[in-house]
Residue, then its C-alpha position, 0 to 999 in steps of 0.5 A: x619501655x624505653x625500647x619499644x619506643x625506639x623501635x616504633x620511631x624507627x618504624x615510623x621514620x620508615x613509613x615516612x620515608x618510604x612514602x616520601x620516596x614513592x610520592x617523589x617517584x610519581x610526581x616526578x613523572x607528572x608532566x601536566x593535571x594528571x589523574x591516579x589510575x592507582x598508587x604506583x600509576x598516574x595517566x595524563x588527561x586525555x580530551x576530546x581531540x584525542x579521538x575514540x577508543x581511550x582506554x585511559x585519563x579519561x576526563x572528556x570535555x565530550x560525552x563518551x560511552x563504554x563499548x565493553x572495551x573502549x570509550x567512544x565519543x557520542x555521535x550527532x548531528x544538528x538535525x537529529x540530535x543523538x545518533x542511535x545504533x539500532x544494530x545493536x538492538x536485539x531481534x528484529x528491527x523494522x524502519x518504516x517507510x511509505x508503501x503504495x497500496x494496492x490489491x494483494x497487500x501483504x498482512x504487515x509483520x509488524x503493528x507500525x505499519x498503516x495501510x492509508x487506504x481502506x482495505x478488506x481482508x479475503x483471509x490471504x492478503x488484503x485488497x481495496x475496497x471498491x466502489x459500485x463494484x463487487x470486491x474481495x468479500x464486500x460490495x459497497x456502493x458509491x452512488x444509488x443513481x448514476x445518469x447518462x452513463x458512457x456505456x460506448x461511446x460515440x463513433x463509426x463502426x464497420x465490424x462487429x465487436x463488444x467493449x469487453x467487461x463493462x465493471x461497476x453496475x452489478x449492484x443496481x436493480x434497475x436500468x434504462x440503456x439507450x442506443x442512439x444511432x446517428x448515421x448508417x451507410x452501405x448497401x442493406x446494412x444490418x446493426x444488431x446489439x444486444x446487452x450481455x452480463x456474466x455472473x462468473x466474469x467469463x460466460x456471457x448470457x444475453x439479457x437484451x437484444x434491440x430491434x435491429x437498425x438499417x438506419x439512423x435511430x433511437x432504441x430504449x430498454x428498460x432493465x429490472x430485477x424484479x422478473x415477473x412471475x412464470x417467466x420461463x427460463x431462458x438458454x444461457x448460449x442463445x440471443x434473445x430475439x430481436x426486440x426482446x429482453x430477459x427481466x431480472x437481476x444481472x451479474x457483475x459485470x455486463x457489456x454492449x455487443x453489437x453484430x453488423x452485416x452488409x456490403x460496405x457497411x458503417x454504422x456510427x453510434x453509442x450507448x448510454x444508461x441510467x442505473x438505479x440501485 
């Protein structure tokens, strides 16, 4: 008995001994507030001022996160708080701006986009919905009467010409047009003009031919859908005769033609209408 107590005493100034020296062997190293990595290594504290990738002593005054490797400081500024890396975010990632509307609108990719103006779909891409005009599969009307409409505007004229498509006035069903000539000069000058439309924005068909001027004067017609019954058909190539029209709905699009003839001739006019849907 008296032995075995001999031994576990040697034992146990053994292990005291051995720690002791182990523990003087590491605080000795200490040259500031350290912190155990484990029982044979310690690492001084490492702050802020120590910059980025830290690897050990890690007791920052600032917030680091784990790059898998290293520590990294958080990153911020005063205006928008934390800085997000959105390069790291799997898939896509879209940052939204401010687009421009406009016609052929490409279908957005993604559902934070807004298209701001309304728009209709023509089943490829998306356009504007207009306004007393005809669209991409819809047609809405601004207004239902519209008074005194520029259809020409007002000047002198030596050569025969038209305005080109004329847009906005294939959903009214009814129409007074005035040409109102103000001045002519020239030796036996003609002005003729006549009222076409288009159902395919590319053939014209006239629908209304004035009486023709060789003077000053105001001429009226007064344009209908409703065509009366047996009315005969009329030759989409051909001017109706002078002081004629042709009753019924009319395309899309019209516009003002007028033809003038003579020896140095000038004829100074417009054209305005009324349009009732």
């Amino acid at each position: 008995m008296k032995k075995y107590i001999h031994i576990m005493s040697i034992i146990v100034i053994l292990f005291v001994t051995v720690s002791a020296i182990l523990a003087f062997a590491a605080i000795t190293q200490i040259s500031g507030l350290a912190v155990a990595q484990s029982n044979f290594k310690w690492n001084n504290v490492k702050d802020a001022a120590q910059g980025d990738n830290l690897t050990n002593g890690i007791l920052a005054n600032s917030l680091y996160l784990y790059d898998g490797t290293n520590f990294d400081r958080i990153r911020g500024d005063t205006t928008n708080g934390i800085d997000v890396d959105v390069t790291r975010v799997s898939g896509n990632v879209t940052v939204i701006s401010n687009d421009t509307p406009t016609d052929s609108y490409t279908t957005p990719t993604d559902a934070l986009s807004t298209y701001s103006l309304t728009g209709i779909y023509n089943g490829t891409t998306w356009d504007m919905l207009r306004s007393a005009s005809k669209s991409t599969g819809s047609i809405v009307n601004a207004v239902d009467f519209i008074q005194n409409n520029v259809l020409l505007a007002s000047g002198a004229r030596t050569t025969s010409s038209n305005t080109g498509p004329l847009t906005g006035y294939g959903n009214y069903r009814s129409a007074i047009i005035q040409v109102n000539v103000t001045a002519a000069s020239g030796t036996t000058p003609t002005l003729d003009v006549y009222i076409d439309t288009s159902i395919d924005d590319t053939n014209w068909l006239n629908i209304a031919h004035y009486t023709q001027f060789t003077t000053t004067g105001r001429r009226v017609f007064r344009l209908n859908e409703y065509q009366p019954g047996g009315a005969a058909d009329a030759d989409a190539t051909a001017d109706l005769g002078a002081g004629t029209q042709q009753q019924g709905s009319w395309g899309s699009t019209i516009r003002i033609r007028w033809v003038i003839t003579g020896t140095s001739p000038s004829f100074t006019f417009d054209v305005t209408g009324t349009f009732k849907s």
